[in-house]
N, C-alpha and C positions, 0 to 999 in steps of 0.2 A: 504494500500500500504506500503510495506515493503523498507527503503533506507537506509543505512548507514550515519551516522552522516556526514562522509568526504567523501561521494561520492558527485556526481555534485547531484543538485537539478531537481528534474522533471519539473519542469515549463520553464528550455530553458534559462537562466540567467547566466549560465553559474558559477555561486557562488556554494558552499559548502553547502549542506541541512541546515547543523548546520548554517549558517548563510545567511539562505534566507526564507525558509519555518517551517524550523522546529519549534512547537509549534505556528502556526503561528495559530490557531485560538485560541490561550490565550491571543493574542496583541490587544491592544484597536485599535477600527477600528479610520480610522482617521475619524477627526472632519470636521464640515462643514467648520466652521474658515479655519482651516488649507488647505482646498480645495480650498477656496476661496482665500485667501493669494499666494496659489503655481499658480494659472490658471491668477492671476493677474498679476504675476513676469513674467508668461509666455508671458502674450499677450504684457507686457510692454517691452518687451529683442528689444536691438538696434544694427543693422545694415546698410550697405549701397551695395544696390544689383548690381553696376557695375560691370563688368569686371575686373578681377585680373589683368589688366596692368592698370588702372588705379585708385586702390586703394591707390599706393602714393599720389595722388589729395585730398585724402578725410579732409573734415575739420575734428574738434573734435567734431561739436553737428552735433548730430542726431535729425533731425528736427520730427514731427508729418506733414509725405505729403498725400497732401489730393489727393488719386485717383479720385475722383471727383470734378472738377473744383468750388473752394467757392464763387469767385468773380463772376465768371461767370455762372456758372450751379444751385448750390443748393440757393444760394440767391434769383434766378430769378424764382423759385417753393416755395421759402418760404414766411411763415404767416409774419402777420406785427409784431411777436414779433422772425422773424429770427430762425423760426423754421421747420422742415420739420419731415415728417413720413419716419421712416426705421426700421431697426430690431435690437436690442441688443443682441447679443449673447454673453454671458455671464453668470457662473455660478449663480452670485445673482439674474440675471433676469428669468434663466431658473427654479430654485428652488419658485421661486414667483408667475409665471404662470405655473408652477407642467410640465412644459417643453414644453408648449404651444406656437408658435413665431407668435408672430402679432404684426402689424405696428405702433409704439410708435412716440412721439414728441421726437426729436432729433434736439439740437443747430447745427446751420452752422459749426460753431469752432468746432464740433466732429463729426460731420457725415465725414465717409469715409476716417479717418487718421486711418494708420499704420506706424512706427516707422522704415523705408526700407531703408532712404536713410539719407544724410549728406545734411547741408545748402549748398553746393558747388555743389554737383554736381544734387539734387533737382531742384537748379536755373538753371544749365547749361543744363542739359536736356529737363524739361517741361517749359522754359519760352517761348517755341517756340506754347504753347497753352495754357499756364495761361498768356501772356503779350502779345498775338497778337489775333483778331478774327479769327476761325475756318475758315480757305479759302479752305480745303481738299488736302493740298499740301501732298507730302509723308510723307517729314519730321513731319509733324504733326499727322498724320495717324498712324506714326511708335514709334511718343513717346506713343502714347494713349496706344497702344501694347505693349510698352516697359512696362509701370506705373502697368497696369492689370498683365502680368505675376508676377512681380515684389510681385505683393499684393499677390495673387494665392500661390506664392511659401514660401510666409512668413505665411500666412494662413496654408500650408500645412504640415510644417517644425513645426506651434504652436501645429497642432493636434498631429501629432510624438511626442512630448515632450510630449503632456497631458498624453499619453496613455502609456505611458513608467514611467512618475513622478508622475501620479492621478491614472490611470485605474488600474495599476498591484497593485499599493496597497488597492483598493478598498475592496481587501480579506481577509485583517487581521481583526479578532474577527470571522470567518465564520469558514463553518465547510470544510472539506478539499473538497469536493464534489462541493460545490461552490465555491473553490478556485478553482479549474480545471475548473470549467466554467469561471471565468472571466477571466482565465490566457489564454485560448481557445480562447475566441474574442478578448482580448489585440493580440495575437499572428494574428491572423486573421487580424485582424485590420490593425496593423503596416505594414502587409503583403502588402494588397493595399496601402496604406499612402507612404512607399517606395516606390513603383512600380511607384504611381504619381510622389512622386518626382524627380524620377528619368529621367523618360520622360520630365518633367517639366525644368529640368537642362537642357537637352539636346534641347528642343527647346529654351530655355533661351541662347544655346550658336550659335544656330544661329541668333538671333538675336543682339548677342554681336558682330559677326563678322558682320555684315553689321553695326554696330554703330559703329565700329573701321573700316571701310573702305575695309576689306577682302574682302566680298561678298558685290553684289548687284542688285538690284531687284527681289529680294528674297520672298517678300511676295507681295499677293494680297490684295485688300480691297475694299469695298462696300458702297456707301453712301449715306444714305437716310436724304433726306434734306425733312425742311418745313419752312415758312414764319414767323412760332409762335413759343415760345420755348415749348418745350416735357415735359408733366406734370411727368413723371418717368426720371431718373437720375442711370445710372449703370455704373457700369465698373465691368467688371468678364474675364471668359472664363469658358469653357467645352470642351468635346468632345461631341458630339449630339450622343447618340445610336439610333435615329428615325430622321428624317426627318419629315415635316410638313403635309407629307400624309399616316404619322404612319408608315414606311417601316424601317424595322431593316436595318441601314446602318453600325454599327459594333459591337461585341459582347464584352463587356467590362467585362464583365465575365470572362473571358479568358486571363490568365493574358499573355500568349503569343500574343496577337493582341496589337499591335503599337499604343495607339490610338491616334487617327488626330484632333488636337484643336482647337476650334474657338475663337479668342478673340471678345469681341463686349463693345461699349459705347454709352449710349447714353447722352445727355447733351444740354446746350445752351448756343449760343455765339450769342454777339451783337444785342439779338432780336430774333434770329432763333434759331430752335430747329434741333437735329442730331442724326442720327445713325450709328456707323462706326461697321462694321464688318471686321476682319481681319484675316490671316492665309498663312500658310506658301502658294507658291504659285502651288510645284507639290499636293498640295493636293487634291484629285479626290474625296475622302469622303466628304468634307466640301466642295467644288464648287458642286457638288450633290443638298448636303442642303441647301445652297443659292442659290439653282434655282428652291429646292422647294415652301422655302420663297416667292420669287420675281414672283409662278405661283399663290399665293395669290390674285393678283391684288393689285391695292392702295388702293381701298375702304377696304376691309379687313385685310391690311397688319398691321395696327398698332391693330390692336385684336389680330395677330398670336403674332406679337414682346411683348404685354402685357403675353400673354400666355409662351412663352420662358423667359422671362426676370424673372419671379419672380416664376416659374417650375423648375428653374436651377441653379441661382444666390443669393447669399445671401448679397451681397454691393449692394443694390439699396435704391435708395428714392423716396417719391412719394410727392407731392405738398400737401398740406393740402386741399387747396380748392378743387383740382380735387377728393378728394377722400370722399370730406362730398356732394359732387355730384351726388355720383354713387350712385343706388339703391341695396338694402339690399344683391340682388341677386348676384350682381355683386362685392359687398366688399367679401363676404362669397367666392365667385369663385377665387380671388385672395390667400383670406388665405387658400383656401384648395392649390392651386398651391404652396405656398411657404409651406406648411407640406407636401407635396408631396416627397418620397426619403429621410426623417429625419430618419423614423423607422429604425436603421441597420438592422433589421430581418424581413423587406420585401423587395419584388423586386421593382426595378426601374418603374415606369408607364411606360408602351409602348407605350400610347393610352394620353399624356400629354400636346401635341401640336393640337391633333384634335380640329375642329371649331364643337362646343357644342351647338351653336346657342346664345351663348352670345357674345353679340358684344361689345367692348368697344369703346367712343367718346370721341373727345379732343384735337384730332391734327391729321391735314389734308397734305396729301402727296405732296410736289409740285415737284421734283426733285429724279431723283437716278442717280445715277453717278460710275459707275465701271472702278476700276485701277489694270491694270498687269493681268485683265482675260478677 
């Protein structure tokens, strides 16, 4: 390929060839140190995800808040040395198991912090479900959704960074054939990465306007209660492309389709265990899929929610004991769920939520409860 030292670069950079690509398979490729150093500064960067009217509030430390509740949720799953099973993502962990993700011992004190919010307004938001038992009020409902997007968008906003400050330099020391290839998926990449965020903003700003009083009763929610606490612990969101009787309900492929998100948590307060599902409330795609959900029955429904939760979501934890429980079949059934959709260069499973005839036990449905649908 033939370019002009001071023409723009072909790889979309917008830079000067002479100062982007050129000789770039003579550069030492970067190191893994150096990878690891940048992917750490990444996931460590501090912010505080309110609303720009009330970023004057903000204190000056940026706390580590835990999406999932310490006192009350992963304490009450962890071993006697206060430890639970989750996932590290992370370069040093993913280079150790050759990129493999399965469920590690994880301290209380680190499961489920990201660096999202300030000590001021961390208190002022969630004390209303880290300092009171889960009663399924709104307000409590609506922080659980607030905390998940919250994580989701800073999760989302990390990949952007990786992929723009690790991926595009992946290609120096390569020959230029492989720099067009990695410059291809970096570009691809970012492609969707943006596209989420941007949806992701956009339901983040409705939810700002009901935390600021604009709007209200704006979202719906779903809540599945039981007597005992829930041996898995989540807080995420998705958009579902399938519903629970595998029917394509929207084509995310396409980067022109809107797509409609679910938030969910599940966790344990005062004894009892919970599942809250939430979403905006014209949503007709996601009331769809939770009424696929809820034609589960209660006998099956915590096998479909084990099936979703660790098929879609990568913030969960699992209890120690419940999982040196389960037989071979059924640990294996989980880690293939969570390697499910890692590959970039396959498609999504269609067929992820179907009942496979493995059932999981553990906690018994006594209650569901539906708000604003």
């Amino acid at each position: 390929m033939k370019i002009g030292r001071n023409e723009k670069c072909w790889c979309g950079s917008g830079k000067k060839f002479k100062h982007c690509h050129y000789a770039r398979d003579q550069k030492a490729p970067i190191s893994k140190g150096e990878t690891i150093g940048q992917s750490k500064k990444i996931a460590g960067r501090k912010c505080c995800y309110v609303p720009d009217e009330l970023k004057h509030e903000c204190s000056k430390k940026i706390i580590n808040a835990h999406t999932v509740s310490k006192s009350g949720s992963l304490q009450e799953i962890a071993d006697e040395f206060n430890h639970v099973l989750g996932l590290r993502i992370d370069l040093p962990n993913l280079f150790k198991n050759k990129g493999k993700l399965t469920p590690e011992k994880i301290g209380v004190n680190q499961a489920s912090t990201f660096k999202g919010f300030c000590s001021t307004h961390d208190n002022q938001l969630f004390s209303c479900i880290e300092d009171r038992p889960f009663s399924g009020t709104e307000e409590q409902c609506f922080a659980l959704m607030y905390r998940s997007i919250a994580k989701e968008l800073y999760a989302k906003e990390g990949s952007l960074l990786s992929s723009e400050q690790l991926l595009r330099n992946g290609d120096k020391g390569k020959q230029q054939f492989d720099q067009m290839a990695i410059q291809s998926f970096a570009t691809n990449n970012e492609l969707g990465l943006k596209t989420s965020i941007t949806e992701l903003l956009e339901f983040k700003v409705r939810l700002d306007d009901q935390m600021l009083g604009k709007i209200t009763n704006s979202m719906s929610h779903l809540i599945i209660e039981s007597l005992t606490p829930i041996p898995v612990a989540v807080s995420s969101m998705c958009a579902p492309i399938t519903d629970f009787e595998c029917k394509i309900i929207q084509d995310l492929g396409d980067l022109n389709v809107v797509a409609e998100p679910v938030v969910f948590n599940s966790f344990s307060s005062d004894g009892k265990g919970y599942v809250v599902f939430s979403w905006l409330k014209e949503s007709s795609v996601i009331i769809g899929f939770i009424n696929s959900l809820l034609a589960l029955g209660k006998e099956d429904l915590f096998s479909g929610l084990i099936r979703f939760f660790f098929g879609v979501a990568e913030n969960t934890f699992i209890s120690p004991i419940w999982w040196d429980g389960l037989e071979i079949s059924h640990r294996n059934k989980i880690e293939n769920l969570i390697m499910s959709g890692v590959n970039p260069f396959e498609f999504e499973p269609t067929k992820l939520l179907i009942n496979d005839g493995i059932e999981f036990s553990g906690w018994n449905i006594e209650k569901i409860t539906k708000i604003n649908f």
